[in-house]
N, C-alpha and C positions, 0 to 999 in steps of 0.2 A: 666154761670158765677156764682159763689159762691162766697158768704163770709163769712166770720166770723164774730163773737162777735163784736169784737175790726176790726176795717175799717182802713185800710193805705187810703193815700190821692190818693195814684196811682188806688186803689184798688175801690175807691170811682169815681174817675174822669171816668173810664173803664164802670161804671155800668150806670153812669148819660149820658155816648155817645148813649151808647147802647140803655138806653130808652127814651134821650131826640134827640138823632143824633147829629151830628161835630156841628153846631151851635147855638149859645145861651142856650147849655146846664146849664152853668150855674145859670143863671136866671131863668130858667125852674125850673133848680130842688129845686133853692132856694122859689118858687113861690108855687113848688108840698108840699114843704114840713113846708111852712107856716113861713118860717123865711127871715131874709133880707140877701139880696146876700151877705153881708159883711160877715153875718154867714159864708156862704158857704166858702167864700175868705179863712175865717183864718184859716178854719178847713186844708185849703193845705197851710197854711203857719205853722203846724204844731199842732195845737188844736186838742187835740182828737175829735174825730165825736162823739156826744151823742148816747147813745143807742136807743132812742127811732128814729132817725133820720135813724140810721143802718138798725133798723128791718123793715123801710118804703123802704127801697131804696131796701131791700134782701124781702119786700114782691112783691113788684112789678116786681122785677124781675122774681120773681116764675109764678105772673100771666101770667109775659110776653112769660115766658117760654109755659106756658099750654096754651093762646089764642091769642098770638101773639100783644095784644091789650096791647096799653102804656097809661103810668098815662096821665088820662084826654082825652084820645081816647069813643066814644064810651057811656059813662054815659050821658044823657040827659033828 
């Protein structure tokens, strides 16, 4: 899964399943990514997703792609 630049909400919820699994994605991701779950809420009630937020969610995904390992797997 790819993204872009600019993150749809759809496009953003797809990538946080993927690396956080069906539940409590969202609190995960808002946790991985340092901000409060509210963050996350408004960004699918329509708030664009910050760039620096994007390129965390599109680099994990890269790693996820090449080792299989999800944010917060594995680092100890």
């Amino acid at each position: 899964m790819r993204l872009r630049s600019e993150v749809t909400a759809e496009e953003l919820r797809r990538a946080a399943i993927a690396l956080f699994g069906e539940r409590g994605w969202m609190s995960r991701l808002a946790e991985g990514l340092g901000v409060d779950r509210s963050s996350v809420s408004r960004w699918f009630s329509g708030l664009p997703v910050p760039g620096p937020a994007a390129a965390a969610v599109r680099a994990w995904l890269r790693i996820y792609e090449l080792t299989g390992e999800r944010p917060g797997e594995g680092a100890d």
